[in-house]
N, C-alpha and C positions, 0 to 999 in steps of 0.2 A: 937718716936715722936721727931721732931726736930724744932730746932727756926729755923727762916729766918724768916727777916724782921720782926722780931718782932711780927711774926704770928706764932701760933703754925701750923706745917705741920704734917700731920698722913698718910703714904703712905700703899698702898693696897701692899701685895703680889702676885702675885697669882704663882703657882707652877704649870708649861706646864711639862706633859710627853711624851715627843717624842719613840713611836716605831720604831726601824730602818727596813726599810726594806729590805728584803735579799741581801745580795752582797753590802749593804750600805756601804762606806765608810767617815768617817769623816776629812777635813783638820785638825780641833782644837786637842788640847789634851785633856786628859778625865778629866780637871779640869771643875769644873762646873762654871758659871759665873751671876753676875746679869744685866740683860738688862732692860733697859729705857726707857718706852713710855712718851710721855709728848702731848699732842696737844691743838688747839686754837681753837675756832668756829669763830670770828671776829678778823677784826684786830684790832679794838681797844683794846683787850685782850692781855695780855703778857705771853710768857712762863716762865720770869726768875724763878717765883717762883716753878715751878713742877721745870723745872731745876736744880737751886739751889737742893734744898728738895730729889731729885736721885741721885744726885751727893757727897749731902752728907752719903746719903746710901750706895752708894758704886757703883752703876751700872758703871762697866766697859765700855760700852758701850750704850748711848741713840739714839733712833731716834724720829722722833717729826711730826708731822702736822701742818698745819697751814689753816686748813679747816671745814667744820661741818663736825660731825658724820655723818649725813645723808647722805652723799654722799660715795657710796659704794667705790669707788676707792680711798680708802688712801694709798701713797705709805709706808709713814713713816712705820706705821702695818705692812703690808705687808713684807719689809723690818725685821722689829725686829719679825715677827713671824717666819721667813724664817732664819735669824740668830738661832734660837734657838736650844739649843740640848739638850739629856734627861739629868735631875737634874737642869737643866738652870730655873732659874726665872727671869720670866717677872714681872715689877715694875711700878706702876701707881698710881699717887699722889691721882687721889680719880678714882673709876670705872665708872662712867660716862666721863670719859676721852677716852673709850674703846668702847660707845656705839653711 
């Protein structure tokens, strides 16, 4: 749990296990890393806070939305699911951020 702005923040972990597939090769090295989803449904919404609140966690690397869930084609996801390699967690300030 972390403060920003004076609001307690409580982020989701979740832990993706990527299979390689045969002949896979990886750019990264085998360090594991934490990535950052953060998104918006409106614009009058802000992301500082999930932001902030990943960034304090440590995610080396966020990507973000700025669209509803409901709309099937988020790049950001898409993006940070495709970044992802075995041991890597994915980071989301609450899970309906995801849905």
């Amino acid at each position: 749990q972390w403060k920003s702005a004076n609001r307690a923040v409580l982020l989701t972990r979740l832990r993706i296990i990527i299979l390689p597939i045969a002949n896979e090769t990886s750019s990264r090295d085998d360090a594991s890393m934490d990535i950052g989803y953060a998104r918006i449904s409106t614009d009058d919404q802000d992301l500082a806070l999930q932001l902030d609140a990943l960034t304090l966690a440590g995610c080396a690397k966020i990507y973000r939305d700025t669209e509803s869930g409901a709309k099937a084609d988020r790049r950001g996801l898409a993006q940070a699911l495709e970044h992802l390699r075995d041991g890597d967690t994915l980071e989301v300030w609450r899970l309906d951020r995801l849905g």
